[in-house]
C-alpha positions in Angstrom: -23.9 -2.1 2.8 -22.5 -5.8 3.7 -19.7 -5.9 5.5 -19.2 -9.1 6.5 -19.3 -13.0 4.9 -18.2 -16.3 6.3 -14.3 -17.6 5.9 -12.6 -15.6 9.0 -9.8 -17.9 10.7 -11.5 -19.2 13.5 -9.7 -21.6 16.1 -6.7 -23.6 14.4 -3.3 -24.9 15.0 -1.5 -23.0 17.7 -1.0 -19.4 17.0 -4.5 -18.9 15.3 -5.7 -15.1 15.8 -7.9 -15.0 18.7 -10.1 -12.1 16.8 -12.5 -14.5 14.2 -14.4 -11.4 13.3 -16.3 -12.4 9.7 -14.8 -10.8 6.9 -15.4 -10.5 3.2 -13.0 -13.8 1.2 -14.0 -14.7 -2.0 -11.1 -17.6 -2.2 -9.9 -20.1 1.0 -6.7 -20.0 1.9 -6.1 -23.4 0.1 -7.6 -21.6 -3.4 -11.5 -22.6 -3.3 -13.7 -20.3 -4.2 -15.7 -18.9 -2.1 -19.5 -19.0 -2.9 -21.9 -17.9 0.1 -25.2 -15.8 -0.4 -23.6 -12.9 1.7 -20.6 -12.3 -0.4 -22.8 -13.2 -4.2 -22.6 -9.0 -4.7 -18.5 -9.3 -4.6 -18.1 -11.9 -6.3 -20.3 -10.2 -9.2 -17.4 -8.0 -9.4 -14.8 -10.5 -10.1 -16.6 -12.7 -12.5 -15.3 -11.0 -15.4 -11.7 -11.3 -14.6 -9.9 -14.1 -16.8 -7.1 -16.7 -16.1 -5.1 -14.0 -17.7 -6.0 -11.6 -15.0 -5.3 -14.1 -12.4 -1.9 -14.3 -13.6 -1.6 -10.9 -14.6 -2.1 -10.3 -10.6 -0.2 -13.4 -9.6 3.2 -11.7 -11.8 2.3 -8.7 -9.4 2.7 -10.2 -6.2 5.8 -12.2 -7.2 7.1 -9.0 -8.4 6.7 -7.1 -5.5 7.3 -9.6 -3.5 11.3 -9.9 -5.2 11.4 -6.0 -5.1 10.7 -6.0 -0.9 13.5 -9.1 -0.3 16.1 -6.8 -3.1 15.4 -3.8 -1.1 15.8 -5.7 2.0 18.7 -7.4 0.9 20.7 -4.0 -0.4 19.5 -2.4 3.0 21.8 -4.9 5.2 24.4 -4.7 2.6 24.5 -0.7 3.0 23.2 0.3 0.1 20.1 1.6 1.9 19.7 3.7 5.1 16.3 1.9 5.9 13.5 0.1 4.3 10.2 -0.9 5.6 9.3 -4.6 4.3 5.9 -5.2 3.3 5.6 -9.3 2.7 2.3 -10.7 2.8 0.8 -7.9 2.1 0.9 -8.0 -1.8 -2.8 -9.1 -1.9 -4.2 -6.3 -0.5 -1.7 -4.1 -2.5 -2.2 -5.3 -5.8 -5.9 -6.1 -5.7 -7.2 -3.0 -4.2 -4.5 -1.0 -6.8 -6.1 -3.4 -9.6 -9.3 -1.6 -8.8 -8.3 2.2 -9.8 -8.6 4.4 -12.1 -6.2 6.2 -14.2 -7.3 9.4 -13.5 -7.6 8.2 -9.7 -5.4 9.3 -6.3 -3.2 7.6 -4.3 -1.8 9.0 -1.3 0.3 6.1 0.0 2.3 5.7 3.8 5.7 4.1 3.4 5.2 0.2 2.5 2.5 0.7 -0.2 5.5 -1.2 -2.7 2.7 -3.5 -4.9 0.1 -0.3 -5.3 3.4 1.6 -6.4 4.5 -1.0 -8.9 0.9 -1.4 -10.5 0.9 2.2 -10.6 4.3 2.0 -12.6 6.3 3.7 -10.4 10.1 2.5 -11.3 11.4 0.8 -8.7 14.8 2.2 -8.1 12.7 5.5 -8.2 10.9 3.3 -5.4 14.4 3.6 -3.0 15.5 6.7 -3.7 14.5 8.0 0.2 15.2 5.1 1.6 18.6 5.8 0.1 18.9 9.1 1.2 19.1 10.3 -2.5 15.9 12.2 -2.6 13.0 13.1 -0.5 10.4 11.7 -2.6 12.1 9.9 -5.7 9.0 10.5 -8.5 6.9 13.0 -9.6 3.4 12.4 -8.7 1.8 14.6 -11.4 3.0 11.4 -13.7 1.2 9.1 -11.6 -1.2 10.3 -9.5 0.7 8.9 -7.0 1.8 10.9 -4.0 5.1 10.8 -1.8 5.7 8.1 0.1 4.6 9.4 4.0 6.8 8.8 7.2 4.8 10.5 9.5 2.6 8.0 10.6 -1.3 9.2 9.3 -0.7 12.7 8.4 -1.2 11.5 4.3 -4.7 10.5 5.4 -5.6 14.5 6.1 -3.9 15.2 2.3 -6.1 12.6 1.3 -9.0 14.0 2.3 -8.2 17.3 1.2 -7.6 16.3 -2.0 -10.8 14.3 -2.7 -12.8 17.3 -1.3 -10.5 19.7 -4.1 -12.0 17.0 -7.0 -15.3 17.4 -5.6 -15.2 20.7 -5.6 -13.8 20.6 -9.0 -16.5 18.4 -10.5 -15.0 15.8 -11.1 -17.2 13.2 -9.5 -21.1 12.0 -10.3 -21.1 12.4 -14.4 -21.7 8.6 -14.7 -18.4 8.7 -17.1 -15.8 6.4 -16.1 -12.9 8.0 -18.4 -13.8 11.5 -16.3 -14.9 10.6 -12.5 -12.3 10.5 -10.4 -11.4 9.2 -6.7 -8.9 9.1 -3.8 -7.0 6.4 -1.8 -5.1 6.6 0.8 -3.0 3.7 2.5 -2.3 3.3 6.4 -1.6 0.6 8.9 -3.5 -0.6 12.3 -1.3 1.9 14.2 -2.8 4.7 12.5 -5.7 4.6 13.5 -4.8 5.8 16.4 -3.6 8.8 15.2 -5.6 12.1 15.1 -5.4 12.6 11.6 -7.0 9.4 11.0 -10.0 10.4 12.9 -9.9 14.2 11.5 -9.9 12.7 7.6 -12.9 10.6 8.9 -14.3 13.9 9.7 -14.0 15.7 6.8 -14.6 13.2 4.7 -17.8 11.9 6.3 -19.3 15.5 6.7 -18.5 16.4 2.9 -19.3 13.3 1.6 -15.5 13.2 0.0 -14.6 10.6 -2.4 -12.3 8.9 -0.8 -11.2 5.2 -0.3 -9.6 5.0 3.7 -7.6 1.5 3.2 -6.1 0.3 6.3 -4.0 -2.5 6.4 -4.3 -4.4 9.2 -1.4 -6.2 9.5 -1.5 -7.2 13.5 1.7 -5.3 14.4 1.9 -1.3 14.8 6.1 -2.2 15.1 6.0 -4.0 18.1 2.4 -3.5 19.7 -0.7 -5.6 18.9 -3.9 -4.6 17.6 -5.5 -5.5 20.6 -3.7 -2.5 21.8 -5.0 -0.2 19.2 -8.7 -1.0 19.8 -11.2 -3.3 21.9 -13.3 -3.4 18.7 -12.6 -4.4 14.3 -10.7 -1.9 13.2 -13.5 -1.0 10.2 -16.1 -0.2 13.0 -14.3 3.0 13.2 -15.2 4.0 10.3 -19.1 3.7 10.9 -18.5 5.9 13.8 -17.8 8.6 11.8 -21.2 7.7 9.5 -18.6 6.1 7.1 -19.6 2.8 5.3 -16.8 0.2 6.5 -16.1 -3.4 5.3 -13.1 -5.9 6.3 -12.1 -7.7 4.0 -9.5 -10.9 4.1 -6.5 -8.7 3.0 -4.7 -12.1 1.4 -7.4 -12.7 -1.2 -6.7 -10.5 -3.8 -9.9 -10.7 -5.4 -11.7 -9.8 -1.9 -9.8 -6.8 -2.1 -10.2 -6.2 -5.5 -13.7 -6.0 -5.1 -14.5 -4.2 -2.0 -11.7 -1.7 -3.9 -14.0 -1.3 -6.9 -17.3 -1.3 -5.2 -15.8 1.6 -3.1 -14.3 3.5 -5.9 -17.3 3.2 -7.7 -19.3 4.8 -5.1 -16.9 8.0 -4.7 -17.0 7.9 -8.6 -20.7 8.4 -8.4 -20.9 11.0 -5.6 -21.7 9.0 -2.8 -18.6 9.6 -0.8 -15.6 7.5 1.6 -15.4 4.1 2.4 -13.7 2.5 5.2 -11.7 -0.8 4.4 -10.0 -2.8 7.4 -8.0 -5.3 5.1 -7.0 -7.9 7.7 -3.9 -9.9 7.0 -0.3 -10.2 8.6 3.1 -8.3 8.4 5.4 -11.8 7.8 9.0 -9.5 7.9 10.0 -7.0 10.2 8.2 -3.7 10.7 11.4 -1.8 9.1 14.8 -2.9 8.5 15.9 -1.8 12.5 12.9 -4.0 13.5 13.3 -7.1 15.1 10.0 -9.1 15.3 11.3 -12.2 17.3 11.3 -10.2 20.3 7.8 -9.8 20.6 5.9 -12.2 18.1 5.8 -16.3 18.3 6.9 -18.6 15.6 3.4 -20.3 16.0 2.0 -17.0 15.0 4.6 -16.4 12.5 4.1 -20.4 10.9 -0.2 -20.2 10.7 0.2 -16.5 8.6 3.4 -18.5 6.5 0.8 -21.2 5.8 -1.9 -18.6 4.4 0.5 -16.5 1.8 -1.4 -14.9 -0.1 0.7 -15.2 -3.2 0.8 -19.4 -2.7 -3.4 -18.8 -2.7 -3.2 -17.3 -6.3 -0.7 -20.7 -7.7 -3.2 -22.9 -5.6 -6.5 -21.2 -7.2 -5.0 -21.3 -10.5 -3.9 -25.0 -10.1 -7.7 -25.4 -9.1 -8.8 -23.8 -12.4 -6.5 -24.9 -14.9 -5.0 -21.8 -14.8 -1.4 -22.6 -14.2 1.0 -22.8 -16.9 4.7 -23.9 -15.9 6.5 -22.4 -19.4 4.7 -19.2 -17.8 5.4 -19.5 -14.5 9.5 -19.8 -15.5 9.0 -16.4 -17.2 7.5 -14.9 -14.0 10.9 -16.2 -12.3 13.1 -15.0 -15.0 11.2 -11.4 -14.7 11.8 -11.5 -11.0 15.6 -12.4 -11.4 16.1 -9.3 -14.0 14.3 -7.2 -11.5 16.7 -8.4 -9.0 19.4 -7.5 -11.1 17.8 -4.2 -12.0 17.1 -3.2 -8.5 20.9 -4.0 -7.4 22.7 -2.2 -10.6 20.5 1.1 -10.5 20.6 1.5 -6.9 24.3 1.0 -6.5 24.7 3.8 -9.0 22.6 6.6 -8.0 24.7 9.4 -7.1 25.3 11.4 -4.6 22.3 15.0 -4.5 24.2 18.0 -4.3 23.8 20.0 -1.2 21.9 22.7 -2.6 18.9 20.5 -3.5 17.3 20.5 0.0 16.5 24.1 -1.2 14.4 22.7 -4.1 10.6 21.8 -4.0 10.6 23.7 -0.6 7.5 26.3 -2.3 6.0 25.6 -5.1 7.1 29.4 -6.2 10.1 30.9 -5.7 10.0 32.4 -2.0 12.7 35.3 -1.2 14.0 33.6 2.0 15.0 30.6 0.3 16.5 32.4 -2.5 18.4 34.5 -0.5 19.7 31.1 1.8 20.5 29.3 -1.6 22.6 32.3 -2.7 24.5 32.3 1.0 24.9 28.6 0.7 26.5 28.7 -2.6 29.4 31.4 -1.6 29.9 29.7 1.1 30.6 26.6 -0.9 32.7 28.7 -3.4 34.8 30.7 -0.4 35.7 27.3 2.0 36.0 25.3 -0.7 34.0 22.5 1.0 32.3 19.8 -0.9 28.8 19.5 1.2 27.3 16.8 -1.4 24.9 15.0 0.2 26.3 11.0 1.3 23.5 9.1 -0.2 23.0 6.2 1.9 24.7 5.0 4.9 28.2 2.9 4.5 
């Protein structure tokens, strides 16, 4: 499997990444395409997409990109307890999410906000944890999209689990796209360094589990640098575990739209996980509590501002006669009502009841949480106390 083609930043203006490992880019940072015999299988895969896909992913980005600086936004005005920003990571969001299937899995970490919003997830449904209103906020039997995960790599294991279930299930290897199904699971360069990382690897490489591992590499695990993660790329874990691996420039959309699909369609057919490093850069603050400027340069922070990945779309567009302005002023106007969506609907979630925390706890009813629900409630009834949970901090 190729896993590498020519485009990788290499030397530069001050701040320039010192790692210029090759990586798969089907469009330049300025919005050229990219045509090189290495990379002529990938861009097979996005030769069918239209100006009206381009746009249709462009739309995305800007979208997701309004919901993270809302979210951000209502967090330092109180609204929110926490939120963890994901700008400049909307192309390897949306383009890898471009590449599923209905009928496919996503187990997400915490900043997956563009693969949620292709997946439809509503967006205030989006904040409800971070809000402190609910401990997931959707139903992922609607989706097929799970919870979002705060402990750092423990989703990848459910992952795993979960594409061997659908193997086992046989669901994977008929050759029918409507019917084959597959498994994604999002994480960052810091987990990698967890052990469940490593265990899903396991599992997954042994059974031959369909299942896409798509790490974002976005240069920061909060405050520590790749460099202190691993001596080596990120994806050359995966072939240590007899998983076929690929980086991939994670602010070309269309690179990760097709390493996405060329992985999916392998776990569709049987032929089990892929390993994709998606390199590109965290621009805002690990979470909300986060403060990057004590430990990134503005150098750094200036050569990643220069290579947005959602300013690569407009300029490939502009290239191809793509851009239309009347359209481009409806993208804004979408983004605005989302805005004003995102503000309204958050501000008026109520407060849980107290009693929910006993809900979801078993997917059966289980004796010692009935019994504690039933104590809970007298108690309630005897002190008189309203124990309604306080939403988010004020």
């Amino acid at each position: 499997m190729p896993h590498t083609t020519p485009g990788a930043p290499a030397g530069g203006p001050d701040g320039a990444p010192a790692d210029v490992t090759p990586l798969v880019q089907l469009v330049s940072p300025t919005g050229e395409r990219v045509v090189e015999p290495d990379n002529a299988a990938y861009r097979s895969r996005v030769d069918h997409l239209s100006a009206g896909d381009l746009r249709d992913m462009y739309r995305d980005m800007v979208l997701t990109r309004r919901f993270d600086d809302e979210a951000t936004a209502l967090q330092r005005q109180g609204e929110l307890a926490l939120y963890a920003q994901g700008r400049g990571q909307e192309a390897a969001q949306v383009g890898s999410a471009y590449a599923l299937a209905p009928q496919d899995f996503v187990f997400p970490s915490y900043r997956e906000h563009g693969v949620l919003h292709v997946r439809g997830i509503d967006p205030v449904d989006r904040l409800r944890m971070y809000r402190g209103q609910d401990h997931g906020g959707w139903d992922p039997a609607e989706s097929n999209v799970h919870l979002y995960t705060l402990v750092i790599g423990s989703h990848v294991l459910h992952a795993t689990g979960y594409a061997m279930g659908i193997q086992r299930d046989g669901l994977v290897g008929h050759g029918d796209p409507e019917r084959d199904a597959a498994v994604i699971t999002y994480f960052g360069d810091g987990a990698t360094s967890q052990g469940d990382v490593s265990e899903g690897l396991v599992f997954a490489g042994v059974n031959s589990a369909p299942v896409v591992f798509f790490c974002q590499n976005n240069q920061w695990a909060i405050s520590e640098p790749t460099s202190r993660q691993s001596p080596a790329p990120l994806y050359r874990r995966g072939e240590g575990f007899g998983v076929p691996s690929v980086r991939v420039d994670g602010n070309d959309v269309l690179a990760c739209y097709a390493v996405t699909a060329e992985a999916l369609e392998r776990a569709h057919a049987g032929g089990g996980p892929t390993f994709i490093e998606a390199y590109t850069y965290r621009m805002g603050a690990h979470t909300t509590s986060d403060d990057p400027t004590r430990y990134r340069e503005r150098a750094e922070e200036e050569y990643w501002r220069q290579r947005d990945p959602i300013d690569r779309v407009a300029a490939l567009l502009r290239a191809e006669d793509g851009w239309d302005e009347a359209w481009a002023a409806e993208v804004d106007a979408e983004a605005e009502a989302l805005g004003e969506r995102l503000r309204t609907g958050v501000r008026e979630l109520g407060a849980p009841p107290a009693t929910a925390m006993f809900e979801h706890v078993y997917a059966t009813e289980h004796a010692q949480v009935t019994a504690e629900r039933a104590w809970f409630e007298q108690y309630e009834s005897e002190t008189g106390h309203a124990t309604a949970g306080t939403g988010a901090t004020r």
